[in-house]
Backbone as numpy.savetxt, mean C-alpha at the origin, in Angstrom:
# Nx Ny Nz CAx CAy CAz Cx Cy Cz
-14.24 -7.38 -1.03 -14.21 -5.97 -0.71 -15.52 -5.59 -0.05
-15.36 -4.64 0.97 -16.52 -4.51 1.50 -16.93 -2.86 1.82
-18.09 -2.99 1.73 -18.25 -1.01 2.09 -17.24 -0.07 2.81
-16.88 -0.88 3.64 -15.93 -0.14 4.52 -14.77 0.02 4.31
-14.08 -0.30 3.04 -12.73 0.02 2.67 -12.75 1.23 2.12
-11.22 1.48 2.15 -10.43 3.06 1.51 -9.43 2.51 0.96
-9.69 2.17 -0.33 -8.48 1.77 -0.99 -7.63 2.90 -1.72
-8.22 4.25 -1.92 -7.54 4.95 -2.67 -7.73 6.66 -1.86
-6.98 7.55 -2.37 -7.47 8.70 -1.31 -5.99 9.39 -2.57
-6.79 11.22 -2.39 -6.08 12.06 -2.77 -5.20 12.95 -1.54
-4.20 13.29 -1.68 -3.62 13.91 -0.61 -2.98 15.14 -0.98
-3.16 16.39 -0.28 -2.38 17.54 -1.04 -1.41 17.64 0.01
0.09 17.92 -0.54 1.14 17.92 0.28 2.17 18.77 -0.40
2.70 19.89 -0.25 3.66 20.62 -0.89 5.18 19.83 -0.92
5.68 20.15 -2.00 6.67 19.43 -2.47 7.85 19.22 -1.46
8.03 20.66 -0.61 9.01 20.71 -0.11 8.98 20.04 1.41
7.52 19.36 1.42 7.11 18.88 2.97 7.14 17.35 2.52
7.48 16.89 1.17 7.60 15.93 1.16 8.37 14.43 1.63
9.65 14.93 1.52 10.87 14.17 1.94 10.99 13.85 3.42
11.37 12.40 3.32 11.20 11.57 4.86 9.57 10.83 4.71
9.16 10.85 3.50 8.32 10.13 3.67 8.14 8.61 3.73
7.82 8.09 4.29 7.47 6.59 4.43 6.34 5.82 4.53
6.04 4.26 4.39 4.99 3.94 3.94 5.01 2.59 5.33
3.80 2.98 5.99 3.98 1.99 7.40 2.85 1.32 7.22
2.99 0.02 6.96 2.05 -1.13 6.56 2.27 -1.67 7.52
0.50 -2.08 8.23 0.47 -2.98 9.60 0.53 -4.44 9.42
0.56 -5.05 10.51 0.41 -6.79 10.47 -1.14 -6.57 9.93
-1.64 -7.82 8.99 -3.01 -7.64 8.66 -3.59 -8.52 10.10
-5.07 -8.22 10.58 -5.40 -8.75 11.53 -6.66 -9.38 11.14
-6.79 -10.39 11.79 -8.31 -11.86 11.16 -7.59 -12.56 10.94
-8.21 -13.21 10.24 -8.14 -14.78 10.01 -7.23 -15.09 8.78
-5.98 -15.36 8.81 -4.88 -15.54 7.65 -5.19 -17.18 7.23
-5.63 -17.84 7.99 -5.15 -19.48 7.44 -3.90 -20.11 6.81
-3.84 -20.15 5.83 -2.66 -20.54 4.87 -2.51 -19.25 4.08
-2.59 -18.19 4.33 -2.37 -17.21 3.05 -1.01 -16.32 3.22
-0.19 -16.45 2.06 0.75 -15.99 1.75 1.12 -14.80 1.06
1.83 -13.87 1.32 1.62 -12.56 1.35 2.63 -11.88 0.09
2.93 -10.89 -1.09 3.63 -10.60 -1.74 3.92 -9.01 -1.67
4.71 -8.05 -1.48 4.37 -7.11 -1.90 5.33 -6.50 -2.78
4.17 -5.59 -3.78 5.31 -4.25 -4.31 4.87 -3.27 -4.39
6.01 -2.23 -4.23 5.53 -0.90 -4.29 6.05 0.04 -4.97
4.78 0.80 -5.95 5.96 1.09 -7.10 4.88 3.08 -7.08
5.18 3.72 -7.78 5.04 5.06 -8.24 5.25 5.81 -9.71
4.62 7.11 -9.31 4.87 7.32 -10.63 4.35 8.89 -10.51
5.56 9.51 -10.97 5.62 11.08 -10.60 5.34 11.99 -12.46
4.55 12.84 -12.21 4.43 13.14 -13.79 5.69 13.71 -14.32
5.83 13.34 -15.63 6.91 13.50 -16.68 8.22 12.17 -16.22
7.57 11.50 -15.81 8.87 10.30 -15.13 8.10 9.08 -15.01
8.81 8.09 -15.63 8.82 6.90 -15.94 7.89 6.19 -14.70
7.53 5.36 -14.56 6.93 4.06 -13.13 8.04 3.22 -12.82
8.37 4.20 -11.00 9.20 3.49 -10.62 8.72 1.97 -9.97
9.58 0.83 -9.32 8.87 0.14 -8.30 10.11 0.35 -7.55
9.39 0.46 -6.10 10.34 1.24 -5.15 10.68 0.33 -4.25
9.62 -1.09 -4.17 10.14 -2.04 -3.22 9.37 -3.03 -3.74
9.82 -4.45 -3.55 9.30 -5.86 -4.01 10.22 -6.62 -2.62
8.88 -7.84 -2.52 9.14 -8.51 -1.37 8.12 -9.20 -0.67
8.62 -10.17 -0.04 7.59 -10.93 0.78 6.99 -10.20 2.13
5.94 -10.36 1.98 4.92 -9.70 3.05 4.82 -10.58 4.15
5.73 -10.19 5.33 5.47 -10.68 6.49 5.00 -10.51 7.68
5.06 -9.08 7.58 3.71 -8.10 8.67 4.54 -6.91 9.20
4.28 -6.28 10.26 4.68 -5.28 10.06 5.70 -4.35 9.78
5.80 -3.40 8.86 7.06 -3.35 8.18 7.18 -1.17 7.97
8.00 -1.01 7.87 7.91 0.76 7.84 9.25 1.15 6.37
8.79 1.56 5.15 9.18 1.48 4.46 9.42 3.15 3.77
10.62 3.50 4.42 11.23 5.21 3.56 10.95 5.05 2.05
10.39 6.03 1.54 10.54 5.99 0.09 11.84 7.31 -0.40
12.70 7.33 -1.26 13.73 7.77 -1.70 13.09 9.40 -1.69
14.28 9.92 -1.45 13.63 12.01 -0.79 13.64 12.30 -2.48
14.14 11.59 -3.40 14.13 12.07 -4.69 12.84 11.77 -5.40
12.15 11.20 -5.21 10.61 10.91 -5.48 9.63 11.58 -5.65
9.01 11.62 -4.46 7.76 12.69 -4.15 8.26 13.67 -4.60
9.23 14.83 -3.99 9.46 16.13 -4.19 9.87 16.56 -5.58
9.80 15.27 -6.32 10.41 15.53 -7.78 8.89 16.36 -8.68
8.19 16.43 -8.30 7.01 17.05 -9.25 5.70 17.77 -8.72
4.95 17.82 -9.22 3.82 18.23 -8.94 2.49 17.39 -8.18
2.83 16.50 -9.20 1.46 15.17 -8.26 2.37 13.74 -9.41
1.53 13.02 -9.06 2.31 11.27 -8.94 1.17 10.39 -7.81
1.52 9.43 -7.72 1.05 8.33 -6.81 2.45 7.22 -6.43
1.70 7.19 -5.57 2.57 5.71 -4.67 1.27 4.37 -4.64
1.84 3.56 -4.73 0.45 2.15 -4.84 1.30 1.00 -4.45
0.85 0.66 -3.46 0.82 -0.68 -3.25 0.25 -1.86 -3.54
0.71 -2.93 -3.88 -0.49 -4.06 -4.74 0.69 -5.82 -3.77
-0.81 -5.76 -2.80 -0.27 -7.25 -2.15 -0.77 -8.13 -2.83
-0.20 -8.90 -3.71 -0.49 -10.34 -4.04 -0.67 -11.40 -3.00
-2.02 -11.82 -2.94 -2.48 -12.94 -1.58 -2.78 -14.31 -2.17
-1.75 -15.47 -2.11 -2.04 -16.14 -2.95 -2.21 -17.22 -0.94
-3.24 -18.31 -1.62 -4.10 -19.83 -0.59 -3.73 -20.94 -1.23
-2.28 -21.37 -1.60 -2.50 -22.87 -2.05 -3.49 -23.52 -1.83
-3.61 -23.84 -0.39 -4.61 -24.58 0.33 -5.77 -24.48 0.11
-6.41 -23.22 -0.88 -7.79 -23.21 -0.87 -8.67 -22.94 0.30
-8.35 -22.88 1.67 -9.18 -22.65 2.60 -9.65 -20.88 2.60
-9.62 -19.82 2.32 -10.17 -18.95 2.43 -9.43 -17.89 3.55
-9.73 -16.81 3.56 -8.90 -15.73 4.73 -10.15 -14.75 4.43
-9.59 -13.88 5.56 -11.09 -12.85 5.91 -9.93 -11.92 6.71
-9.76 -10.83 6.60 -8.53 -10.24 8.04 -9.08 -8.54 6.99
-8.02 -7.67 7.77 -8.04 -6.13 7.47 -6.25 -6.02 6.97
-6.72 -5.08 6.21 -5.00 -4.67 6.00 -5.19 -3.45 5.70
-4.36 -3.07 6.37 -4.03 -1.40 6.46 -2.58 -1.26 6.49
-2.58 0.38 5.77 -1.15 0.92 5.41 -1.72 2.79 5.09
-0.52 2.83 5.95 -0.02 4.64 5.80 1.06 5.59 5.03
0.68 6.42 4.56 1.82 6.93 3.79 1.69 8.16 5.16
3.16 8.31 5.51 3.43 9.70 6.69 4.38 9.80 5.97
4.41 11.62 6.51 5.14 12.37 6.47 6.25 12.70 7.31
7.29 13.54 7.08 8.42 13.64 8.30 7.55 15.13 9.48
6.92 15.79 8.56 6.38 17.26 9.21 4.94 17.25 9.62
4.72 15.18 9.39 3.24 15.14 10.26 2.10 14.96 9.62
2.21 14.91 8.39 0.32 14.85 7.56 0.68 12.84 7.39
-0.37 12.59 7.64 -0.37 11.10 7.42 -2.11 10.74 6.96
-1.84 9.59 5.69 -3.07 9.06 5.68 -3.16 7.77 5.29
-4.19 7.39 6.02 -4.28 6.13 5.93 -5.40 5.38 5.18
-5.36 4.30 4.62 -5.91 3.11 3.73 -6.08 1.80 4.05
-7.17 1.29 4.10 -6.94 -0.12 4.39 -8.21 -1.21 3.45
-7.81 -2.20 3.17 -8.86 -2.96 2.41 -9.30 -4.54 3.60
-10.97 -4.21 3.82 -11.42 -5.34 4.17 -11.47 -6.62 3.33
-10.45 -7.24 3.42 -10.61 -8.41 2.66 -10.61 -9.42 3.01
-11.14 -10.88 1.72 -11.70 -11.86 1.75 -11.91 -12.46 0.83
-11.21 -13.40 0.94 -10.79 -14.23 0.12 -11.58 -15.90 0.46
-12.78 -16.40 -0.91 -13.32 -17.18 -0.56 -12.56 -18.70 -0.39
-13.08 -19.19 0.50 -13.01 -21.07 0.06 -12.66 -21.13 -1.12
-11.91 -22.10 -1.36 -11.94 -22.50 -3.45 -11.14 -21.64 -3.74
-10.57 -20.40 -3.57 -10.40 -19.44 -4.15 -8.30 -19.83 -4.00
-7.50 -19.73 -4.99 -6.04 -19.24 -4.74 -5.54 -18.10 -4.44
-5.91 -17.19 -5.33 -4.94 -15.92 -5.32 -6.04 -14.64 -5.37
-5.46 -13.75 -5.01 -6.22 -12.51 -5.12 -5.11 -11.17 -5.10
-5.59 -10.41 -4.98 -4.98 -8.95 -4.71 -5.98 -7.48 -4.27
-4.83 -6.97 -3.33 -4.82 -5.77 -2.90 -4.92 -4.41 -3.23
-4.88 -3.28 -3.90 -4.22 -2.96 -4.33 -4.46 -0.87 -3.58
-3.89 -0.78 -3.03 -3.79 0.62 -2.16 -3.28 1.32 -2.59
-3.65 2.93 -3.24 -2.99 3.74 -3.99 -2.98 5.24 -3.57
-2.26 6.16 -3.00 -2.55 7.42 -2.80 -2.25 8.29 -3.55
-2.66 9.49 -4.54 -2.40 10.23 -5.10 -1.89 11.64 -4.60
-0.71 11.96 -4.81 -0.18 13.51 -3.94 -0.16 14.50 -4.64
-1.00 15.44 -4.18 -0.90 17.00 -5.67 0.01 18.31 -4.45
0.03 19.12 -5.28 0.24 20.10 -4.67 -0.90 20.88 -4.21
């Protein structure tokens, strides 16, 4: 991790501007080597359980609706993403990954983690989280 990441960010967004939202995760760019990509994406709206809203292999760029019953269901909650980066090979990766939560009426923000993953090293993780209040 390096100074220059935004792994987490608060966002105020009224309930009713919520729906049509989606989550647009870029190809990561640098140096991948052998590294293999996991993702899930899960939430959690107050007075309601932790959903996971998507699980799956991370293959690059991808634009992911989250359900209109979600967000608009409360007051504040989060959405988080957590890429599991696993290196059989041990050789190491260095790249950017970035991902956006937008809106249908236009507020969008974005997150991304400089990461790096040493030599020697197997597995690591990501983990990108935005919090939405009213």
């Amino acid at each position: 991790m390096s100074g220059n990441d935004k792994l987490e960010s608060t966002i105020q967004v009224p309930r009713a501007d919520r729906k049509g939202a989606k989550l647009v995760l870029e190809r990561p760019s640098g140096t991948l080597n052998t590294v293999a990509m996991r993702m899930v994406v899960s939430g959690k709206m107050q007075g309601q359980e932790r959903r996971q809203l998507h699980s799956a292999t991370f293959s690059g760029e991808t634009t992911l609706p989250l359900p209109d019953d979600f967000l608009p269901s409360a007051a504040q909650g989060f959405v988080r993403v957590v890429f599991t980066v696993a290196d059989p090979a041990g050789v190491g990766a260095r790249f950017l990954q970035r991902a956006s939560l937008v809106f249908e009426k236009g507020g969008k923000e974005a997150l991304w983690d400089d990461f790096s993953l040493e030599k020697g090293s197997v597995a690591d993780f990501i983990t990108l989280t935005w919090t939405v209040v009213e």
